[in-house]
Each structure stands twice: as C-alpha cells, then as structure tokens.
C-alpha positions as CSV (number, residue, x, y, z in Angstrom):
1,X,113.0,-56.6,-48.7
2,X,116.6,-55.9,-50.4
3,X,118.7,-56.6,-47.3
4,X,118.4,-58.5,-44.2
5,X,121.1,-59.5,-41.7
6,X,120.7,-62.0,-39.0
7,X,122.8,-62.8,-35.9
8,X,125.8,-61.2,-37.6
9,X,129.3,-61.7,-36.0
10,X,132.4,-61.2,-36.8
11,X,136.0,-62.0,-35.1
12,X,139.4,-59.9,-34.9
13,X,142.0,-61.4,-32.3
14,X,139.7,-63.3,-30.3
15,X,137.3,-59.7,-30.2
16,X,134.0,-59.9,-31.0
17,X,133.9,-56.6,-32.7
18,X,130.5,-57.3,-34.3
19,X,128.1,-59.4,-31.8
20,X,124.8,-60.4,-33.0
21,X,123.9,-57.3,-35.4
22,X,120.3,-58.0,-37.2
23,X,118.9,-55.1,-38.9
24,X,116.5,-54.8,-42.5
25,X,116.8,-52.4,-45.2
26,X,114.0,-52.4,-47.5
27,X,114.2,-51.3,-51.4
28,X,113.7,-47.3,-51.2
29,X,115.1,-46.9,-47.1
30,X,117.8,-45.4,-46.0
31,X,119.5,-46.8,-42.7
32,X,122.1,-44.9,-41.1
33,X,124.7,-46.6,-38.8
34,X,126.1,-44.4,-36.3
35,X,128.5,-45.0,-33.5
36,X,131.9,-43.9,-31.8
37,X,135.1,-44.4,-33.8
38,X,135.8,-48.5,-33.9
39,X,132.7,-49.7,-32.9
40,X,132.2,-51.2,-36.2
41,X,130.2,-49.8,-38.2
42,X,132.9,-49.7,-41.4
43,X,133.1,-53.6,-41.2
44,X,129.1,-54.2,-41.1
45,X,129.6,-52.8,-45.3
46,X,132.7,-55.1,-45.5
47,X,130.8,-58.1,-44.2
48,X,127.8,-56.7,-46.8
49,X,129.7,-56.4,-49.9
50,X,131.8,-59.4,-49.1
51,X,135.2,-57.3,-48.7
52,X,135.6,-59.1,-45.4
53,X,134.2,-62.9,-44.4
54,X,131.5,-63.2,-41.3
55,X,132.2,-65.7,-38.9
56,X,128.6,-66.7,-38.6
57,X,124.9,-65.0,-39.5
58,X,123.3,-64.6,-42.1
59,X,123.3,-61.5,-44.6
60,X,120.3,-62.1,-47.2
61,X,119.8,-60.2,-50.4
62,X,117.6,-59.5,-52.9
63,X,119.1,-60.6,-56.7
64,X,120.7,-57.6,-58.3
65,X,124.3,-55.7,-57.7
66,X,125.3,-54.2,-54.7
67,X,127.5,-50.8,-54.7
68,X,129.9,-49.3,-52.8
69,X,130.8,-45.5,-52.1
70,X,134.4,-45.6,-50.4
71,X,134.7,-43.2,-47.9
72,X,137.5,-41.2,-49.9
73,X,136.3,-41.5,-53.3
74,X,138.7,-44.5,-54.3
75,X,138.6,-43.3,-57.4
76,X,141.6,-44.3,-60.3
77,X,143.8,-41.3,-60.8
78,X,145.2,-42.3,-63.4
79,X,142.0,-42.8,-65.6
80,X,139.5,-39.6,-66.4
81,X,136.3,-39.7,-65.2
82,X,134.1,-41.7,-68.0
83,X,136.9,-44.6,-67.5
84,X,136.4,-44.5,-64.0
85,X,132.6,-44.5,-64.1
86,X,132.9,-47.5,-66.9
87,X,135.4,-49.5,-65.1
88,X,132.7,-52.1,-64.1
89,X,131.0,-52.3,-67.6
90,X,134.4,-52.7,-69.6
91,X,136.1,-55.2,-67.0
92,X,133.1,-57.4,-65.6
93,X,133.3,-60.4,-67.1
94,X,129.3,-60.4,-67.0
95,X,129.2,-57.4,-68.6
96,X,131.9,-56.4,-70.7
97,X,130.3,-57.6,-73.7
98,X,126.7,-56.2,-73.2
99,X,127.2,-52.7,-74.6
100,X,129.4,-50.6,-77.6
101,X,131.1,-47.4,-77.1
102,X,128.3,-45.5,-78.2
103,X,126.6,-47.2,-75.0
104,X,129.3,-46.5,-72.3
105,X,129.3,-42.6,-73.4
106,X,125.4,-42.2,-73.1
107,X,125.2,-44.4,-69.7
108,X,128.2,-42.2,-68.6
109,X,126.4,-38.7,-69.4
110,X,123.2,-40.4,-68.0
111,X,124.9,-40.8,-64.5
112,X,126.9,-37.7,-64.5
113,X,123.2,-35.5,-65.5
114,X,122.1,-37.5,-62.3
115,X,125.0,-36.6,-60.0
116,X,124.9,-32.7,-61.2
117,X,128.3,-33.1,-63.4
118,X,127.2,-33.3,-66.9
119,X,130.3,-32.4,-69.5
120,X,133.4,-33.6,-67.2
121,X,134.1,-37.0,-68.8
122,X,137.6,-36.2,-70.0
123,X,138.3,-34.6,-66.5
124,X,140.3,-36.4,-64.5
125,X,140.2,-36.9,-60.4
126,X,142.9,-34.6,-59.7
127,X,141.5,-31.6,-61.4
128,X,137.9,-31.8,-59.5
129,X,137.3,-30.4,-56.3
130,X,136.7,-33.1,-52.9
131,X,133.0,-32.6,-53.6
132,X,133.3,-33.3,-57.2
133,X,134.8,-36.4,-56.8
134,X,132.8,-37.9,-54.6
135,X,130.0,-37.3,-57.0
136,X,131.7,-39.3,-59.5
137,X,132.5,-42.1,-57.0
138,X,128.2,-42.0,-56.7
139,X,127.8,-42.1,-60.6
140,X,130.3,-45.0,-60.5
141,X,128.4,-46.9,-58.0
142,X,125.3,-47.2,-59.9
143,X,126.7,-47.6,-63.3
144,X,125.4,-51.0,-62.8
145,X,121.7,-50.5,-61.6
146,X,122.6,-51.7,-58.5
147,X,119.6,-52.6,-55.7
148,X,121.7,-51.6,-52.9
149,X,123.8,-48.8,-51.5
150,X,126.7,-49.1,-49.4
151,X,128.3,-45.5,-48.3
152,X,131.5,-45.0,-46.0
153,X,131.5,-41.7,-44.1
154,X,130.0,-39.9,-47.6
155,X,130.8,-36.6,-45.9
156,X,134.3,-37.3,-44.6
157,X,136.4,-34.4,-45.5
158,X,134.1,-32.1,-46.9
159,X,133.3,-28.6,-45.8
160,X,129.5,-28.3,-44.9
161,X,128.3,-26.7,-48.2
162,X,129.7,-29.8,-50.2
163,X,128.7,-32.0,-46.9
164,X,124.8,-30.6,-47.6
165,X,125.0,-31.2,-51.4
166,X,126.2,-34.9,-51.3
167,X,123.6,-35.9,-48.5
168,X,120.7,-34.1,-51.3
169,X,122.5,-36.6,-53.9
170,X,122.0,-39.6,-51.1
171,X,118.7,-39.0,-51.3
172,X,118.0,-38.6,-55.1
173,X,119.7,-41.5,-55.7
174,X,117.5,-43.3,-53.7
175,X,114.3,-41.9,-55.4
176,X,115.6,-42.6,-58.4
177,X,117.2,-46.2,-58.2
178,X,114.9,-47.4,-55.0
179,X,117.9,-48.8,-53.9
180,X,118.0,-50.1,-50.0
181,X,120.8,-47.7,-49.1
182,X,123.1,-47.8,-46.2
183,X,124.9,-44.8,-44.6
184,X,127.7,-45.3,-42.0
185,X,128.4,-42.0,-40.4
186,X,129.0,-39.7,-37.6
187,X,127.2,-36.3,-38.9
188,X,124.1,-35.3,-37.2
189,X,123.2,-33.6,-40.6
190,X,123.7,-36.7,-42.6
191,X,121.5,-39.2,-40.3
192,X,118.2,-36.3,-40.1
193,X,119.0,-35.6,-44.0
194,X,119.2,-38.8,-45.2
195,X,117.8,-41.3,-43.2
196,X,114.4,-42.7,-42.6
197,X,116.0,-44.7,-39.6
198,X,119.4,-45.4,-37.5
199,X,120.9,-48.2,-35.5
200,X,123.8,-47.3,-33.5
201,X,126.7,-49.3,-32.5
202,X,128.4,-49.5,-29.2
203,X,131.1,-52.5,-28.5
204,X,129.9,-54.6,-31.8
205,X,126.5,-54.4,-30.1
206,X,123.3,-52.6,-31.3
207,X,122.5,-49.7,-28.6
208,X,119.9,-48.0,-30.2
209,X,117.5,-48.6,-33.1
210,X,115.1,-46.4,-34.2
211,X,114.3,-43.2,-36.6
212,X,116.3,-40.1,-36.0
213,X,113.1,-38.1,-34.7
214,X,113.2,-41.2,-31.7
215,X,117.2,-40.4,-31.8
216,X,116.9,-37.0,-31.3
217,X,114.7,-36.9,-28.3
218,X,117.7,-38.4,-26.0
219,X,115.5,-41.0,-24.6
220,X,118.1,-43.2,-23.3
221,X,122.3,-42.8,-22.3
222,X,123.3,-43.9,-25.4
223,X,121.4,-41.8,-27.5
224,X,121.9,-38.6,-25.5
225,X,125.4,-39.0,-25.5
226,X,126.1,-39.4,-28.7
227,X,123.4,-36.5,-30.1
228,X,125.2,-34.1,-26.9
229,X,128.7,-35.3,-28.1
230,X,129.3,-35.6,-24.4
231,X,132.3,-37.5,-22.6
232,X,129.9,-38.6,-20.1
233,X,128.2,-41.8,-20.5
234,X,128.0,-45.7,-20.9
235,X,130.1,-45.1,-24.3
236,X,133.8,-44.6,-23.6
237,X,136.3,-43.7,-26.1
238,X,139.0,-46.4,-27.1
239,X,142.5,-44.3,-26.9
C-alpha cells in the first residue's frame, strides 16, 4: 500500500467540503477523482501533499517522497528547464549535498529521455509549447524518485493531440516508477486512459467508486450524469 486515507474531512466556513473521503492507492495504481467543478477534488491533493491542513482523518503513507504536477505547469520562468527540473535536488536541504554537477546533468537528461524531451535543458518555459511544458513539470516531479503521484487537471488547456500524449506519459511513468498515482480530472479520455479505478465526488461526499468499465455502464444517477454530461440529475451545478 502507498496511500490510504481514512475518514478524511476538511472545513471552509463552517462547510464540510470534504466529508468522510476514504479511498487506497496501491504502488503501481492509478486512481482518478472525478466530479463537478468545486466538489473537491483539488483539495483531496492539498490535504495529500500537506499544502492544506485536514481537520480530522487519517492520510497514511508509505516512506518515500510524494510529487506534485500543478495543474498549469507551475513551472519557474525565470529558470531554463535543467534548473527547473533540479530545483528540489540543489535546494532540499536533504538533498542538496548528495550529488555534483556532473550528477544533476545526467539525472536531468535521464528524466527528460523519459518524458520524450531529450536536448532542451537550456530551453526555457516560455519558448516550449503548453504540451512541452507540462512534460517538464512531469520530469520535475520525479526528479526525486518519488512513491507517489499527485496530478491537477494534467490535461487542462491542451488541445486533444497534446491531451492524448500527456495521459500516454501518465501511464509510463507509472510503469516505470510504480508510483501510486493520483489523477484529478474531468476528461472522459484521461479517467479510461489512465486509470485502473475512479471515485467521484459530489458535495465533499464519495458518489461513486469503482473502475471506469463499472463508470461507463451508467449504472446509477450519478454516474450517468456525469458520463452523459447531462443537466439532469442528483448533481447540480453551484453558479
């Protein structure tokens, strides 16, 4: 197991806008968390990667890093791309003693070869395409071998060629890390690509959980109104 959460809340003006959320990623899954627009699925990471304090639960991990894609990149425009892939070796205070310069630039080439970008280290994030730079926010996030994947609306932004190519790289980075990776998302394409199974969020609450084959069959409201994109049904939009 790399990640468990139990009984998870968490509290925003007297809202409960996460109520009692348990879930398990193993090492090598995928879990995609899908949902209408503020129904919380951005905060479950926070809570994760400790951007944002839980108000009670548990969230149990295995020992190793945990990494986090930002949903636009986030990467440092002022840096080129090997600085922004080597930020968290050169600064950590764990780490920025463990390797030379000759190490950054291999363990930089090594995670652009894996990404697809091999030969763009002096690049820097304005001169790549959306796609590009996403796949450098990937290669930054497991600079540090981390055991666990966090990724914000991966696809946000991108034109369904690029959308298709960063949910292939989803997936090779989980066969080759075995990372327990988490997707938060509203593309169809991204929770059948990448997913081996999907909880869904309504009102802080968990209204579905299951694989996206179970997903797909529109076996309950919930599930049929999100796959339909329908108005209609026990989900309601908040204006």
């Amino acid at each position: 197991m790399s990640i468990e959460v139990k009984n998870l809340v968490k509290i925003y003006d007297d809202k409960k806008v996460i109520d009692n959320v348990s879930f398990k990623v193993e090492n090598g899954e995928t879990l995609a968390i899908v949902g209408f627009s503020g129904s919380g699925k951005s905060t479950i990471l926070k809570l994760i990667c400790g951007l944002t304090e839980k108000d009670s639960g548990e969230i149990i991990t295995s020992k190793g890093d945990i990494a986090m894609v930002f949903q636009y990149s986030a990467l440092f425009d002022s840096l080129n791309v090997a600085d922004n892939i080597s930020f968290a070796l050169r600064e950590r205070k764990d780490l920025r003693n463990k390797y030379n310069e000759d190490d950054l630039r291999e363990i930089v080439s090594q995670k652009l070869e894996l990404v697809g970008l091999k030969g763009i280290e002096q690049k820097f994030p304005s001169e790549l395409s959306g796609g590009m730079q996403k796949r450098v926010s990937f290669a930054r996030a497991i600079v540090t071998e981390p055991n666990t994947i966090l990724y914000d609306e991966p696809t946000a932004g991108l034109d369904p060629i690029s959308s298709t190519l960063i949910e292939d790289y989803i997936v090779r980075l989980k066969d080759e890390t075995n990372a327990a990776s988490i997707v938060v998302t509203h593309q169809m394409s991204t929770i059948t690509r990448t997913a081996n199974k999907v909880i869904m969020l309504y009102g802080g609450k968990i209204v579905f959980n299951g694989t996206p084959e179970e997903m797909l069959k529109q076996d309950t409201p919930y599930t049929k109104q999100f796959v339909t994109a329908s108005l209609d049904g026990p989900m309601k939009m908040i204006a």
